[in-house]
C-alpha positions in Angstrom: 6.2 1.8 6.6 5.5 4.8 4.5 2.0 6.6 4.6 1.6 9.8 3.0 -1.0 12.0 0.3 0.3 11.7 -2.8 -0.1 12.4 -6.8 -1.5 9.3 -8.9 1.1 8.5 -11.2 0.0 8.2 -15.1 0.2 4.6 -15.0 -3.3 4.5 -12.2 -4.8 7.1 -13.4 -7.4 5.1 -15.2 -8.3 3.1 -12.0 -9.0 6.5 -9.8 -11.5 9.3 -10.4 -10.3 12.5 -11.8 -8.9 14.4 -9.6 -9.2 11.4 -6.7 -7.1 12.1 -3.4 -4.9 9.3 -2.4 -3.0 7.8 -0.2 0.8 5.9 -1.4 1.1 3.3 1.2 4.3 1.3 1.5 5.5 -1.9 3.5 7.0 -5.0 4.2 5.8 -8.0 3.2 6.7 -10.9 5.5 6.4 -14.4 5.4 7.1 -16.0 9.0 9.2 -12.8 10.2 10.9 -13.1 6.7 10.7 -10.0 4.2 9.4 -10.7 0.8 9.3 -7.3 -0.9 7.8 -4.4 -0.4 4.2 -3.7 -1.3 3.5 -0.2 -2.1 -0.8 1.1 -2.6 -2.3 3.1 -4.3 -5.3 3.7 -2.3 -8.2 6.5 -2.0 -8.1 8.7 1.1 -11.6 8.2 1.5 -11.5 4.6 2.3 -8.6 5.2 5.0 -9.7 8.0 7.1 -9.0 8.0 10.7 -7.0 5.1 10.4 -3.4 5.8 11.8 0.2 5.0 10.8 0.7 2.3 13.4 -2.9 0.5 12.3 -1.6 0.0 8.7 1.0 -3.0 10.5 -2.2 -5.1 10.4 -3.7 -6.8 7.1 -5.7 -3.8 5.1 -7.9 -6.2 4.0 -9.4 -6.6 7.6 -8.6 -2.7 8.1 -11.1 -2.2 5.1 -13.7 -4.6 5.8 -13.8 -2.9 9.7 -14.9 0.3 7.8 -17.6 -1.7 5.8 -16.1 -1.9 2.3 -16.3 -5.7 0.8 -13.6 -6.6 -1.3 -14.4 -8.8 -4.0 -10.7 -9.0 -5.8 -6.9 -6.9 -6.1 -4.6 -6.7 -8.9 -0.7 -7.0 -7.9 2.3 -6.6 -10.3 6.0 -8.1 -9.4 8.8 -5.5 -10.1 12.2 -6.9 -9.8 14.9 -3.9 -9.2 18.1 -3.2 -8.1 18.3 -2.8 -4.6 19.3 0.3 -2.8 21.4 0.4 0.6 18.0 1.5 2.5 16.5 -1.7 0.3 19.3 -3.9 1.3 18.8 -2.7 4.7 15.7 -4.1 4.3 15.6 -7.6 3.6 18.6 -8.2 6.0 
């Protein structure tokens, strides 16, 4: 898990305010203890605050809707890449 402020890259800029803080959120996606890939979120620091590193192993979905926002839809995109050792690492 990786949780840290970060720059919008060019590519989101259009689906954050100008100047937006965010958070880059990043994690494994499991099936039944398997890994799947790794999500990684774009999200504004507004809609996370005081939530903590070890809360973000639970579904941010149910995170969000605990702090009152309803979510009405997502957008995901599948990347295949070549893995790195720490990728490798992983999904062993």
């Amino acid at each position: 898990v990786n949780f840290e402020k970060t720059i919008i890259p060019d590519e989101f800029k259009n689906c954050f305010e100008e100047n937006q803080e965010v958070y880059l959120l990043k994690r494994l996606r499991c099936i039944e203890s398997d890994v799947i890939g790794i999500e990684t979120v774009y999200i504004p620091i507004d809609c996370l605050r005081g939530v903590e590193l070890k809360d973000l192993k639970d579904s941010l979905f149910n995170i969000l809707e605990g702090k009152g926002y309803t979510l009405i839809g997502s957008e995901a995109t599948i990347q295949a890449v070549l893995m790195s050792k720490t990728l490798k690492k992983a999904f062993n």
